[in-house]
Backbone as JSON Lines, residues from 0, in Angstrom:
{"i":0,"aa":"X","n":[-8.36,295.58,224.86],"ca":[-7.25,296.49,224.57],"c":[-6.15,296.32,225.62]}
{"i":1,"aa":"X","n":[-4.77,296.9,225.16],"ca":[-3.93,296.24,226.0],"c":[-3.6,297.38,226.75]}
{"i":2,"aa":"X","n":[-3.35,297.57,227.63],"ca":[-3.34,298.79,228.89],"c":[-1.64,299.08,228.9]}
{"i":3,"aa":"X","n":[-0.87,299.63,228.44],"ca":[0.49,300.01,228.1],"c":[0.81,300.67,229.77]}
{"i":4,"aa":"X","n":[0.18,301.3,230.16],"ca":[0.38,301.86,231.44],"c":[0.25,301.13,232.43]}
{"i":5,"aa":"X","n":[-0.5,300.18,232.48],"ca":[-0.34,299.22,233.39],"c":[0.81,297.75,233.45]}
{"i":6,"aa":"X","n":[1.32,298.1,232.6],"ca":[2.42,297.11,231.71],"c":[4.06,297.91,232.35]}
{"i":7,"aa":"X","n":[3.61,299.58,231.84],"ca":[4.77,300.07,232.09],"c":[5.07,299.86,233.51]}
{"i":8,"aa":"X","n":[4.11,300.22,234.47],"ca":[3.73,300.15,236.02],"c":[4.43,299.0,236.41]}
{"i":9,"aa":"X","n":[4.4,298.07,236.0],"ca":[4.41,296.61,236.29],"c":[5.96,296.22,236.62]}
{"i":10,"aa":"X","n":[6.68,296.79,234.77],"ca":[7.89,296.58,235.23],"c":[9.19,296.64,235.85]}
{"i":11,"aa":"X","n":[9.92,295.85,236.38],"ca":[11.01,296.39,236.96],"c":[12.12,297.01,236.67]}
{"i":12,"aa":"X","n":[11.74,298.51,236.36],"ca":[12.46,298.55,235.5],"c":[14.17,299.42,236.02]}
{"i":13,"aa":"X","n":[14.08,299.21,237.36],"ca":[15.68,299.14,237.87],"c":[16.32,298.14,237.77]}
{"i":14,"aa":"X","n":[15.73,296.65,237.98],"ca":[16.14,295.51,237.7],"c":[17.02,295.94,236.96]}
{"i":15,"aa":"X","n":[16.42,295.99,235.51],"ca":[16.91,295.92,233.92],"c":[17.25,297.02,233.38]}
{"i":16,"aa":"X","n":[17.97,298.19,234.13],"ca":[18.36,298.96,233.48],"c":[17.97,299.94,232.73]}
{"i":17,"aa":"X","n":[16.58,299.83,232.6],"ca":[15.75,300.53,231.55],"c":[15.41,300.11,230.06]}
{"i":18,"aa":"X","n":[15.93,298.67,230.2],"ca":[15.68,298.08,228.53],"c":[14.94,296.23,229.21]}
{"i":19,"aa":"X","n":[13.95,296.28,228.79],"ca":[13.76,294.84,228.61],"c":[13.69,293.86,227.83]}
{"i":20,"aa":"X","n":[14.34,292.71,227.78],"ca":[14.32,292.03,227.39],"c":[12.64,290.99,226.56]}
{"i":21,"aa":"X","n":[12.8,290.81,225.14],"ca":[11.74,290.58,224.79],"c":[11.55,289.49,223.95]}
{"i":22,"aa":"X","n":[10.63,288.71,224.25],"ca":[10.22,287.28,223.91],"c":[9.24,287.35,222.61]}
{"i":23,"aa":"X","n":[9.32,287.23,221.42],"ca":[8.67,287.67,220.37],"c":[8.02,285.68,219.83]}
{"i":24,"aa":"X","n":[6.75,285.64,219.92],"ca":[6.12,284.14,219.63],"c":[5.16,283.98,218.46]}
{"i":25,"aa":"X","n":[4.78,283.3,217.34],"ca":[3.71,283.5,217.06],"c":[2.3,283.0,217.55]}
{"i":26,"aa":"X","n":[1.58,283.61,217.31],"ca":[0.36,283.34,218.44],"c":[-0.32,282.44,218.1]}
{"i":27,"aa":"X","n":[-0.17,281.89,216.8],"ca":[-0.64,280.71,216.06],"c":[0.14,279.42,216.07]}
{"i":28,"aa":"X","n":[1.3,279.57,215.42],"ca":[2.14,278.24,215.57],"c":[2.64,278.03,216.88]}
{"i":29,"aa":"X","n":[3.09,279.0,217.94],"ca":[3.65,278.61,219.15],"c":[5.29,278.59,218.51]}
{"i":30,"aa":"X","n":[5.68,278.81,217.36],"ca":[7.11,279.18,217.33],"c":[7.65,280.27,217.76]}
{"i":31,"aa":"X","n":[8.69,280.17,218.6],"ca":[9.2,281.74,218.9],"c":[10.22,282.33,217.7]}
{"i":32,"aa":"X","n":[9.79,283.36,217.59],"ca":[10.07,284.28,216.31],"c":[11.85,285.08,216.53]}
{"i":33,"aa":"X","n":[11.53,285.38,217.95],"ca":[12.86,286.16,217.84],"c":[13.05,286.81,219.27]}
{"i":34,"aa":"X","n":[14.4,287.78,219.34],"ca":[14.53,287.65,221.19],"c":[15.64,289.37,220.8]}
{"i":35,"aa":"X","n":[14.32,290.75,221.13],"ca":[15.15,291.91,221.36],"c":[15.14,292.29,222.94]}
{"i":36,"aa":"X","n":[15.03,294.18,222.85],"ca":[14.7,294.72,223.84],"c":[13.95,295.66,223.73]}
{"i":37,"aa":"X","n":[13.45,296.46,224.56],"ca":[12.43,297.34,224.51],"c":[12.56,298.21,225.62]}
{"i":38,"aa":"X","n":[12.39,299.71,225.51],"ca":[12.54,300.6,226.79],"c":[10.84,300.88,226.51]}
{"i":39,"aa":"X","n":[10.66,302.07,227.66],"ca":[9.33,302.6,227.92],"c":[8.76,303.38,226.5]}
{"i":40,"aa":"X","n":[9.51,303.93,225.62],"ca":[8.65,304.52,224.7],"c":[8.76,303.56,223.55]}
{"i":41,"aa":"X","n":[9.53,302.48,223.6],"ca":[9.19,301.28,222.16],"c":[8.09,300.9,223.2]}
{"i":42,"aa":"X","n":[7.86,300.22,223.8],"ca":[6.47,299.92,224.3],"c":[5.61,300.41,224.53]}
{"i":43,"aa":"X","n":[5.29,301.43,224.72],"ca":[4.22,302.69,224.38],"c":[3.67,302.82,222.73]}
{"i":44,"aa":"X","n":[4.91,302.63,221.85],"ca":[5.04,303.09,220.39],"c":[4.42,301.31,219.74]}
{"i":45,"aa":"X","n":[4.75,300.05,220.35],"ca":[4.19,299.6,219.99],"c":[2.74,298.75,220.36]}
{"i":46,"aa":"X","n":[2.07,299.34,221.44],"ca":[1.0,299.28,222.11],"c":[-0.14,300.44,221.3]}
{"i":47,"aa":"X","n":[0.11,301.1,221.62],"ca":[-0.81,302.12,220.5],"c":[-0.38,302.41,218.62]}
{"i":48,"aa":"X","n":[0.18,301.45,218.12],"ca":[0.52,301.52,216.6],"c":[0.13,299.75,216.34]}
{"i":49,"aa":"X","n":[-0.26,298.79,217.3],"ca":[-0.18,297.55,217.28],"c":[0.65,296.41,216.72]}
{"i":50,"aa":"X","n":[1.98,297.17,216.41],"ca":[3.23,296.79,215.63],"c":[4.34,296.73,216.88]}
{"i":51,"aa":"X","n":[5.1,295.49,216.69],"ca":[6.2,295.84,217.39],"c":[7.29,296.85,217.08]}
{"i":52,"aa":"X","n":[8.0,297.5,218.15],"ca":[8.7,298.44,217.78],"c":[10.22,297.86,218.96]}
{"i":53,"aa":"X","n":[10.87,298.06,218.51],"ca":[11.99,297.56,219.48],"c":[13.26,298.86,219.88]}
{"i":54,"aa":"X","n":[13.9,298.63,221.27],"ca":[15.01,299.68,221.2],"c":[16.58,298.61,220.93]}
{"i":55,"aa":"X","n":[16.74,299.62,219.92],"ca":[18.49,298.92,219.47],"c":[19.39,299.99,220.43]}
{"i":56,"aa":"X","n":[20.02,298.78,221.05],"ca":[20.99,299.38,222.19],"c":[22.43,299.79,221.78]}
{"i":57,"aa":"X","n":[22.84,299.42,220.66],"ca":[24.09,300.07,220.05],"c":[23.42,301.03,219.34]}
{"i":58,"aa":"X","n":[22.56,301.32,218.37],"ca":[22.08,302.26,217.42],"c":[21.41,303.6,218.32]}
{"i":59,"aa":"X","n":[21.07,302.95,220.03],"ca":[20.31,304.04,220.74],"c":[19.18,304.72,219.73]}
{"i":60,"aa":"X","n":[18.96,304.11,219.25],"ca":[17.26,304.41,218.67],"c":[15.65,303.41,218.87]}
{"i":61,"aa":"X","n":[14.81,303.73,218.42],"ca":[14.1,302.77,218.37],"c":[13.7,302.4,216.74]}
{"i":62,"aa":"X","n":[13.46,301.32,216.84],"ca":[12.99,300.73,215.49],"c":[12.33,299.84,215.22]}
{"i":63,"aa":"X","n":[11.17,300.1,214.13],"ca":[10.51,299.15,214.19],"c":[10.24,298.03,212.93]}
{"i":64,"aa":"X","n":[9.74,296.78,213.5],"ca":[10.05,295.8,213.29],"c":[9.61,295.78,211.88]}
{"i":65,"aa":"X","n":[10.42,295.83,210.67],"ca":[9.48,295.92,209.4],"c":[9.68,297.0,208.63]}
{"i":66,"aa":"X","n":[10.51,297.87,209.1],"ca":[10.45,299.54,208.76],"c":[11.31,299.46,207.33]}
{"i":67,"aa":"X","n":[12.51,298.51,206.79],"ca":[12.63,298.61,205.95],"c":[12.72,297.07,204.92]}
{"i":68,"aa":"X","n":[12.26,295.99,205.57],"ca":[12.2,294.72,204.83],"c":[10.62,294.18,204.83]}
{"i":69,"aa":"X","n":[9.48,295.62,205.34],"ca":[8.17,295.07,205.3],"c":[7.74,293.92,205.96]}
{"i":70,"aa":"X","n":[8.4,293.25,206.69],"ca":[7.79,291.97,207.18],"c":[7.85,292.56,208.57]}
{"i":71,"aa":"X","n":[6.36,293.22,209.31],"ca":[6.3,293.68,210.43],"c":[5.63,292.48,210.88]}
{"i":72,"aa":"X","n":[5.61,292.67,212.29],"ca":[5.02,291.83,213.63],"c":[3.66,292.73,213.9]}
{"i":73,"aa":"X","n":[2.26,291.9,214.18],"ca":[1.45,292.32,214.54],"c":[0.98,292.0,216.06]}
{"i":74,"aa":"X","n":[1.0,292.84,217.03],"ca":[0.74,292.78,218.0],"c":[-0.9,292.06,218.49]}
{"i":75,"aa":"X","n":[-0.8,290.59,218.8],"ca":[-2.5,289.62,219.29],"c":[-1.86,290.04,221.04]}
{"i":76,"aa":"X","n":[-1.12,289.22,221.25],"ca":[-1.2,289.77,223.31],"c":[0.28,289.67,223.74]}
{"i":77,"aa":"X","n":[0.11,290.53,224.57],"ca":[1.22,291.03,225.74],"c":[1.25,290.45,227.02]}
{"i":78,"aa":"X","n":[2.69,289.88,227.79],"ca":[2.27,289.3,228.73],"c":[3.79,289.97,229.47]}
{"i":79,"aa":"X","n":[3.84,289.82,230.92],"ca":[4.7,289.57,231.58],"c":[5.34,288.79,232.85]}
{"i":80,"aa":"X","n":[6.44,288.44,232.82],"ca":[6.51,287.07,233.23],"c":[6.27,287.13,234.72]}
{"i":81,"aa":"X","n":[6.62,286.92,235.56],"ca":[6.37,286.19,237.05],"c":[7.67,287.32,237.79]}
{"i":82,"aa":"X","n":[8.81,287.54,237.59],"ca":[9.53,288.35,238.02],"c":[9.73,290.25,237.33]}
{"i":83,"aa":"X","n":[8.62,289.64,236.33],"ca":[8.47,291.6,235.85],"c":[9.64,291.97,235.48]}
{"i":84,"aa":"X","n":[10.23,291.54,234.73],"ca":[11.54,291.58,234.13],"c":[11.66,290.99,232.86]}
{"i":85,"aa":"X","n":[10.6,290.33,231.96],"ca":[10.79,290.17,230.62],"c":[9.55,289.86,230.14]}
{"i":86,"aa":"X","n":[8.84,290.53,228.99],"ca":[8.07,290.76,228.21],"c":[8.06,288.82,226.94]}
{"i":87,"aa":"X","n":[6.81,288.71,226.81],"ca":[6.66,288.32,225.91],"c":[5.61,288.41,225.1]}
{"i":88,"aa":"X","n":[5.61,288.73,223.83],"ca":[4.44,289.08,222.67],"c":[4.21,288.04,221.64]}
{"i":89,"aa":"X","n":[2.97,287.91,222.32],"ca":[2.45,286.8,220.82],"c":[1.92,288.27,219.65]}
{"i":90,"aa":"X","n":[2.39,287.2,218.22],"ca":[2.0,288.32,217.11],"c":[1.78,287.68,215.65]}
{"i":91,"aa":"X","n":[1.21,288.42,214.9],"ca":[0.57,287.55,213.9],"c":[1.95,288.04,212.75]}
{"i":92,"aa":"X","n":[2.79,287.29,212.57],"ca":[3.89,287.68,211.17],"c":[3.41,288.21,210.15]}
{"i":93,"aa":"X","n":[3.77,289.4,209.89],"ca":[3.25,289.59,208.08],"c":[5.04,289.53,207.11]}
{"i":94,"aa":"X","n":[4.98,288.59,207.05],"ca":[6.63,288.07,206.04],"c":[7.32,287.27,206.95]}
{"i":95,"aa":"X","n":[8.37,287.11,206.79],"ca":[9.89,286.19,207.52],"c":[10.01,286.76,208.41]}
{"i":96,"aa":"X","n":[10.16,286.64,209.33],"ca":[10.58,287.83,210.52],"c":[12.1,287.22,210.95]}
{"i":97,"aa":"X","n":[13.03,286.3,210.46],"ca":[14.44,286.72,210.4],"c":[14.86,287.34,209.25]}
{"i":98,"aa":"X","n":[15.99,288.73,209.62],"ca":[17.14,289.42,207.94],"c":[17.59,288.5,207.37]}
{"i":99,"aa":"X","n":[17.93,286.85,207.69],"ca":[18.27,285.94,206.87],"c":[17.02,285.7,206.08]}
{"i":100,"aa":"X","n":[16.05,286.16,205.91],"ca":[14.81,285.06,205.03],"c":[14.07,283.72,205.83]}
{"i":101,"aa":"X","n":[13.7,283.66,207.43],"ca":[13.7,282.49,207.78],"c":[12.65,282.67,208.87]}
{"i":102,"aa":"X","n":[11.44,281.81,208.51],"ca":[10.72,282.54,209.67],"c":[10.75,282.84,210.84]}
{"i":103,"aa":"X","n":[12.22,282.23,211.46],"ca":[12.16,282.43,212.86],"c":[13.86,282.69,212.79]}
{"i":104,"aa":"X","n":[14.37,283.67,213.94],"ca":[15.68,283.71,213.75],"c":[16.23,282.26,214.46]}
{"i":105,"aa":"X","n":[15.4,281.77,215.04],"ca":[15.97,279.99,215.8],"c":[15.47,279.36,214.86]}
{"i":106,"aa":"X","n":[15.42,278.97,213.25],"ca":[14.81,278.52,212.56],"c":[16.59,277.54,212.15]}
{"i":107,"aa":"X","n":[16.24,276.15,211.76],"ca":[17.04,275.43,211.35],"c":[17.01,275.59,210.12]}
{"i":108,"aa":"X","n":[18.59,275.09,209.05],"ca":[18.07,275.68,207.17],"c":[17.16,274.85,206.95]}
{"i":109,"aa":"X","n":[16.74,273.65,207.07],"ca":[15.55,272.88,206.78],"c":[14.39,272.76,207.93]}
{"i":110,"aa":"X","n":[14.38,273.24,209.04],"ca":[13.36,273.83,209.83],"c":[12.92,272.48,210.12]}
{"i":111,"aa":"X","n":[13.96,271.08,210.52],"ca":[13.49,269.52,210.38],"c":[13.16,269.64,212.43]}
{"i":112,"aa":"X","n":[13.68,270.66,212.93],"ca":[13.6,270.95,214.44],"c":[13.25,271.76,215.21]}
{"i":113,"aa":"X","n":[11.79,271.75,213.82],"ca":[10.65,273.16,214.75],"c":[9.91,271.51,215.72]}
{"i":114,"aa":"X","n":[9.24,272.76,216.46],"ca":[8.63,271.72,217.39],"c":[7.44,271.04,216.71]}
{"i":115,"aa":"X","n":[7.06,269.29,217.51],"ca":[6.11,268.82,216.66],"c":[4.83,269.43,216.18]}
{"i":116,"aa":"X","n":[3.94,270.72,216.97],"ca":[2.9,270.94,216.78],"c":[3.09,272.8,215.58]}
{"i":117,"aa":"X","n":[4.0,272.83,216.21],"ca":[4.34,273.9,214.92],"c":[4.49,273.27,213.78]}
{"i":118,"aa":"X","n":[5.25,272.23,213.15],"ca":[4.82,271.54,211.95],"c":[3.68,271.59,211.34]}
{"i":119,"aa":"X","n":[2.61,271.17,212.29],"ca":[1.15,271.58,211.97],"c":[0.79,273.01,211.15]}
{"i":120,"aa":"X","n":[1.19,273.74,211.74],"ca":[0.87,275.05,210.98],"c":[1.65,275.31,210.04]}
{"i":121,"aa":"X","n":[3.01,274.56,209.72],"ca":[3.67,274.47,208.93],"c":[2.51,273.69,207.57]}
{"i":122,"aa":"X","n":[2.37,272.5,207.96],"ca":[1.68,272.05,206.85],"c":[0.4,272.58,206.4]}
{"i":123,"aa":"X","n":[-0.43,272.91,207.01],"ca":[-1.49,273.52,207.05],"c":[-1.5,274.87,206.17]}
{"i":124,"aa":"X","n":[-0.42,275.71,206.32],"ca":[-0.21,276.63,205.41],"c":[0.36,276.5,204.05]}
{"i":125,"aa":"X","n":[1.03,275.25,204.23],"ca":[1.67,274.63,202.73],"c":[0.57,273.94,202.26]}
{"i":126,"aa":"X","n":[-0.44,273.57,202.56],"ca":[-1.98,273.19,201.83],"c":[-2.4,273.97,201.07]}
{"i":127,"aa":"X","n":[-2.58,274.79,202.01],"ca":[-3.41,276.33,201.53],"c":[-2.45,276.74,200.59]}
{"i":128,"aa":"X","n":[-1.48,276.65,200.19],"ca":[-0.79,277.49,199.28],"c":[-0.61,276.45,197.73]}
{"i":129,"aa":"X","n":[-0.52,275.19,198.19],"ca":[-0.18,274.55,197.01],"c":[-2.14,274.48,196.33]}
{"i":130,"aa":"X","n":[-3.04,274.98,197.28],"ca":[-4.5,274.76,197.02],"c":[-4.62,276.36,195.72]}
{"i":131,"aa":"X","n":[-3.58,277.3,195.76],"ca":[-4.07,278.42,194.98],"c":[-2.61,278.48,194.05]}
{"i":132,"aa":"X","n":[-1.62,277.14,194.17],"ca":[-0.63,277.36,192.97],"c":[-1.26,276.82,191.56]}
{"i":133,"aa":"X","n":[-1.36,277.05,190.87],"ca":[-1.98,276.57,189.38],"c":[-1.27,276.25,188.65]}
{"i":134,"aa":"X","n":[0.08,276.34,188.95],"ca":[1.28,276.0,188.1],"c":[1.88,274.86,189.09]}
{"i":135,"aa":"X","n":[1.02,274.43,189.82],"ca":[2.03,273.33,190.6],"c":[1.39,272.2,190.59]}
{"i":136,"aa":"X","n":[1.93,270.49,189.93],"ca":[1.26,269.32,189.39],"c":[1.7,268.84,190.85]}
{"i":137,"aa":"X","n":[1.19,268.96,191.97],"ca":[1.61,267.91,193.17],"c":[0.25,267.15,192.94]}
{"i":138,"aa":"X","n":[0.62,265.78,194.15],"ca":[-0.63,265.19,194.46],"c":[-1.9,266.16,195.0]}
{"i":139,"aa":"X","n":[-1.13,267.03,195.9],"ca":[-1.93,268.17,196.96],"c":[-3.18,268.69,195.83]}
{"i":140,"aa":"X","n":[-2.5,269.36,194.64],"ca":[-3.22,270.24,194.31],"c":[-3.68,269.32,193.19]}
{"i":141,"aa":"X","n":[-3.46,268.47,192.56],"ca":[-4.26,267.28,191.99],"c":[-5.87,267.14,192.58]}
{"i":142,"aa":"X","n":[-5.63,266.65,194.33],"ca":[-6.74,266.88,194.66],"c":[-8.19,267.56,194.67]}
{"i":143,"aa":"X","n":[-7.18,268.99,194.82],"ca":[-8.04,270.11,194.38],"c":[-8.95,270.2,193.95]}
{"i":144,"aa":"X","n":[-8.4,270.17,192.43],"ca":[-8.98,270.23,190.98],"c":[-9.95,268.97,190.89]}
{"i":145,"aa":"X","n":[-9.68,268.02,191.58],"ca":[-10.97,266.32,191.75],"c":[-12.0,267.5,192.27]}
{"i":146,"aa":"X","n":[-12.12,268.14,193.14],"ca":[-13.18,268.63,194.0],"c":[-13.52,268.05,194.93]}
{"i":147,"aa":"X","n":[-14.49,268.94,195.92],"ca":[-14.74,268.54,197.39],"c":[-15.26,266.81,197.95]}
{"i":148,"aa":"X","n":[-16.18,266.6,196.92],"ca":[-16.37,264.97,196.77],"c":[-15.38,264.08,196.58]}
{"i":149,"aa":"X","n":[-14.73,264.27,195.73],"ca":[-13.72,263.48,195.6],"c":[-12.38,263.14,197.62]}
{"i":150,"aa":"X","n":[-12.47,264.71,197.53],"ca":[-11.54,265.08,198.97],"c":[-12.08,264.36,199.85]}
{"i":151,"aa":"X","n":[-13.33,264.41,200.0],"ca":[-14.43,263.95,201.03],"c":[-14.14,262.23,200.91]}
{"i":152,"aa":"X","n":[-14.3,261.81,200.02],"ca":[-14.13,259.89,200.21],"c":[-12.82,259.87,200.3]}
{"i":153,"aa":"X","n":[-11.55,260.73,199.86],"ca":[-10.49,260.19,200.2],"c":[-10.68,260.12,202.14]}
{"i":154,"aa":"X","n":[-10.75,261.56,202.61],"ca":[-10.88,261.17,204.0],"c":[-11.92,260.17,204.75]}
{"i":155,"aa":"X","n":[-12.8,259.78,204.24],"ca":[-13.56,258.84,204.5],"c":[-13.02,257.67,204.34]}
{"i":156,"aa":"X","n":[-12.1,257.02,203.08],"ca":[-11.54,256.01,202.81],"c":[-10.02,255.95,203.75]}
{"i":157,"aa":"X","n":[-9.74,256.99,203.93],"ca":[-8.62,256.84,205.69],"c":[-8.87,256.4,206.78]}
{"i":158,"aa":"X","n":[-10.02,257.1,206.78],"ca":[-10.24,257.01,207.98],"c":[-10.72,255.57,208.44]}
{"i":159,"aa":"X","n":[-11.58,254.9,207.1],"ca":[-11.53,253.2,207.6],"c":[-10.35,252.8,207.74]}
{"i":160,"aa":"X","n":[-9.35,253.04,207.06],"ca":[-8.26,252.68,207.28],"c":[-7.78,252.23,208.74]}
{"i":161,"aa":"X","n":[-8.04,253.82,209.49],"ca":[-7.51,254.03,210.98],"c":[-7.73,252.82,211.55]}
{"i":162,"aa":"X","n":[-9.46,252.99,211.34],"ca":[-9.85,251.97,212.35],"c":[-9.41,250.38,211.97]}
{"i":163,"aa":"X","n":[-9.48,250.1,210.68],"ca":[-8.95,248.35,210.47],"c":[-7.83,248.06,211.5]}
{"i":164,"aa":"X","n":[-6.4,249.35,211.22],"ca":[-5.31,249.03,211.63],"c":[-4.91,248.99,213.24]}
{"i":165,"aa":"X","n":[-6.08,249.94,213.57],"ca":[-6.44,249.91,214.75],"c":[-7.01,248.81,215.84]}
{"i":166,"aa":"X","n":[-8.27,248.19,215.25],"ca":[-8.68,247.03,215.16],"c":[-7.82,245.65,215.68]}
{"i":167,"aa":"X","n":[-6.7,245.2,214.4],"ca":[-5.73,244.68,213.8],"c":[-4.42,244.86,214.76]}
{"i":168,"aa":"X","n":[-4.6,246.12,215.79],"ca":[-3.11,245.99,216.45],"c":[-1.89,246.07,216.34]}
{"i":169,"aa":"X","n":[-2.02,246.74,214.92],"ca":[-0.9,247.29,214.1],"c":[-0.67,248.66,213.95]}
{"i":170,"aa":"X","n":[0.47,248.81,215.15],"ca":[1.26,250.24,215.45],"c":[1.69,250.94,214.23]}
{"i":171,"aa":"X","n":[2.46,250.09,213.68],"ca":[2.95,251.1,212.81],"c":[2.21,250.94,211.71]}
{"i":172,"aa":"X","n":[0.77,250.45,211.05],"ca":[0.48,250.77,210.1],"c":[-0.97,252.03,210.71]}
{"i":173,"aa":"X","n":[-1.39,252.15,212.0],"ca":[-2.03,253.25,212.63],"c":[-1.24,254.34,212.68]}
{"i":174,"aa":"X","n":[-0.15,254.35,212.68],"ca":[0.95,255.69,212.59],"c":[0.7,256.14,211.14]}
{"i":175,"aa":"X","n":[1.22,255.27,210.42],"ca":[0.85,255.28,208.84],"c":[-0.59,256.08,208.03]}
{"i":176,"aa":"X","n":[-1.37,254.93,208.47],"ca":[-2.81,255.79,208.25],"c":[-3.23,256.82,208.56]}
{"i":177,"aa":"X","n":[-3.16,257.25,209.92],"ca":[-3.44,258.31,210.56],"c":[-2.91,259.54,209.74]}
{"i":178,"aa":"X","n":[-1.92,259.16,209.66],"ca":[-0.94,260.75,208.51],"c":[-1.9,260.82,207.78]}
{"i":179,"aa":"X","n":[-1.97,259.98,206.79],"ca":[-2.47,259.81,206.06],"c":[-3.87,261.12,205.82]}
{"i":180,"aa":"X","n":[-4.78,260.31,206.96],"ca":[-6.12,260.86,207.34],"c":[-5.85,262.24,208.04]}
{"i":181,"aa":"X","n":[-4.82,262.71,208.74],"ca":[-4.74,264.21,209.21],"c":[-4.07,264.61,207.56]}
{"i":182,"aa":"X","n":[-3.86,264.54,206.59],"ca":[-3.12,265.17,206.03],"c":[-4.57,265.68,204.63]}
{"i":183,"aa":"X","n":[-5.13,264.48,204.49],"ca":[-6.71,264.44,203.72],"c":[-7.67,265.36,203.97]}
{"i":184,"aa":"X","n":[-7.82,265.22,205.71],"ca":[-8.87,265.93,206.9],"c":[-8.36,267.68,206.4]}
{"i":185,"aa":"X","n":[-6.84,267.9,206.41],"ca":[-6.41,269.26,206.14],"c":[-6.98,269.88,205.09]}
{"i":186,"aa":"X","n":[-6.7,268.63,203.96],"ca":[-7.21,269.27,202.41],"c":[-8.7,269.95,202.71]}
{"i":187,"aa":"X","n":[-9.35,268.57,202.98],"ca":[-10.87,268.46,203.02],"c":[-11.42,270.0,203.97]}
{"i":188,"aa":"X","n":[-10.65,270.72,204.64],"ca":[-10.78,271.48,205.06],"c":[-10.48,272.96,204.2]}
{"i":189,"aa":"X","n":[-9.62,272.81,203.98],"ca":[-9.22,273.9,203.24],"c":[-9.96,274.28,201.59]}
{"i":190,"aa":"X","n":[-10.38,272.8,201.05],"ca":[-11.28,272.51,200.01],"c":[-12.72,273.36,200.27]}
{"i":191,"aa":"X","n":[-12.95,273.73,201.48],"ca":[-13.99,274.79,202.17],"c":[-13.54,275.74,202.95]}
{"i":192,"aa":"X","n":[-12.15,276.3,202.24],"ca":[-11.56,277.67,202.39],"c":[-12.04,277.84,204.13]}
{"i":193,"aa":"X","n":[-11.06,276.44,204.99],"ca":[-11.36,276.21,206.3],"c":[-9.89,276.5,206.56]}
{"i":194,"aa":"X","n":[-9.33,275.94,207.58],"ca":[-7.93,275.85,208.03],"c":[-8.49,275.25,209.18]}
{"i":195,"aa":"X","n":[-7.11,274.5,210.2],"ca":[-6.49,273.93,211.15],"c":[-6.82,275.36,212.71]}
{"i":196,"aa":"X","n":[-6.71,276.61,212.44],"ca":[-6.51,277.37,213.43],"c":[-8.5,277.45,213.7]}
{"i":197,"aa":"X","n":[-9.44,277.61,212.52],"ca":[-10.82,277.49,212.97],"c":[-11.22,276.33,213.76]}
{"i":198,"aa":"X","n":[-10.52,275.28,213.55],"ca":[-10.89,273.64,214.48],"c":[-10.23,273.98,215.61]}
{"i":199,"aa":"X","n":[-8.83,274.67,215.75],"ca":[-8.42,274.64,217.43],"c":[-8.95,275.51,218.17]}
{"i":200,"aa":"X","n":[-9.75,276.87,217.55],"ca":[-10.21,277.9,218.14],"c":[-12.11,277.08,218.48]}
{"i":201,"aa":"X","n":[-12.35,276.16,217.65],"ca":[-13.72,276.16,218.12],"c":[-13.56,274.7,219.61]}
{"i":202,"aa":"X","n":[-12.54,273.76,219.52],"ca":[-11.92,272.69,220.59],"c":[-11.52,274.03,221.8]}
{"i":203,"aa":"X","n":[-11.15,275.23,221.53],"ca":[-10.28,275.62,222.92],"c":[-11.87,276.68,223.69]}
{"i":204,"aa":"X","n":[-12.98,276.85,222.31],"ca":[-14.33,277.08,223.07],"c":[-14.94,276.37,224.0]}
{"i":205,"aa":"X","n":[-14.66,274.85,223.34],"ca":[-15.63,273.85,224.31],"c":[-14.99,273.56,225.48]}
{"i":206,"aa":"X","n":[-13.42,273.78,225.66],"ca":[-12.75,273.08,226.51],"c":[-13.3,274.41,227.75]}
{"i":207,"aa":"X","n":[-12.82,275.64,227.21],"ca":[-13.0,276.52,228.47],"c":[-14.45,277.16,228.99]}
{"i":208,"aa":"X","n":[-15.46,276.73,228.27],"ca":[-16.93,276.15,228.55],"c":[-17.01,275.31,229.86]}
{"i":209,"aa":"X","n":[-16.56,274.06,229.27],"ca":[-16.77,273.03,230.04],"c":[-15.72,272.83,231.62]}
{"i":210,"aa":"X","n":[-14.91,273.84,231.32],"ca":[-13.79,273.88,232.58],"c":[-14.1,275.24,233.16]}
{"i":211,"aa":"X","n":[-15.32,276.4,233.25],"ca":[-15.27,277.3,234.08],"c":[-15.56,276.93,235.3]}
């Protein structure tokens, strides 16, 4: 649980006037979502409601994130930085969290300059979604409908791939394949109602196992 009082304690809050500045991330993709402020009772209000709540400094109210376009922020962790002067919250999105429609208010219109590993969760969620459209003839969901065997030798038949091209010393047809085989590996995952975030959460077990 996140200790709001020890948070409030923390900050400086003559520094800043009485409003801090706030770093809004998702806790999954590593995209940052958006950039308000917050006084002592939006952070109180969103520490015990587990929703972000923000203070609008022209409106002098507080408000929270979602209150009338439904796409609230769910509060996973709270941090503060090194000079106690700005907040940042990882949080699980429920909708767009920019008023433009865009998941991030730093979101490009084609989003070609999210960072490389946020893509990941980009695609990973566009799996999963084209895996439950029934009205949609892609290759993706073609797959599908083959079933898990079928999914299964495609990634098996990549993955020789990797290694021939690998083998062979050929850069750019190992760039090639590899997509290929992370993009199969995704299906083949999701084909057992898996995802991309259960493989990094069970890799970030072994890592901090093996590094206490």
């Amino acid at each position: 649980m996140i200790n709001k009082n020890k948070i409030i304690s923390l900050i400086d809050w003559k520094k800043i006037h009485g409003n801090i500045p706030v770093i809004v991330q998702n806790n999954c993709s590593g995209e940052v979502l958006m950039h308000a402020f917050m006084n002592r009772q939006a952070i109180e209000q969103s520490i015990e409601t587990s929703f972000v709540t923000f203070y609008s400094r022209t409106k002098k109210r507080l408000w929270k994130k979602g209150e009338t376009s439904g796409n609230f922020l769910k509060i996973k962790k709270i941090f503060l930085d090194c000079d106690n002067d700005c907040l940042l919250i990882l949080v699980k999105p429920i909708g767009k969290t920019c008023h433009l429609d865009k998941n991030s208010c730093f979101s490009s219109k084609n989003n070609k300059h999210i960072p490389e590993f946020t893509f990941l969760y980009y695609l990973d969620n566009l799996i999963e979604h084209k895996k439950n459209d029934f009205n949609n003839f892609s290759y993706t969901n073609n797959l599908f409908q083959e079933g898990k065997k079928r999914i299964a030798q495609k990634v098996g038949e990549e993955a020789i791939e990797v290694v021939i091209a690998a083998i062979e010393k050929k850069n750019k047809d190992l760039i090639e394949e590899s997509s290929d085989l992370i993009y199969h590996f995704l299906v083949l995952l999701h084909s057992h109602n898996l995802d991309l975030k259960v493989i990094i959460e069970n890799l970030k077990s072994r890592y901090f196992i093996k590094n206490k």
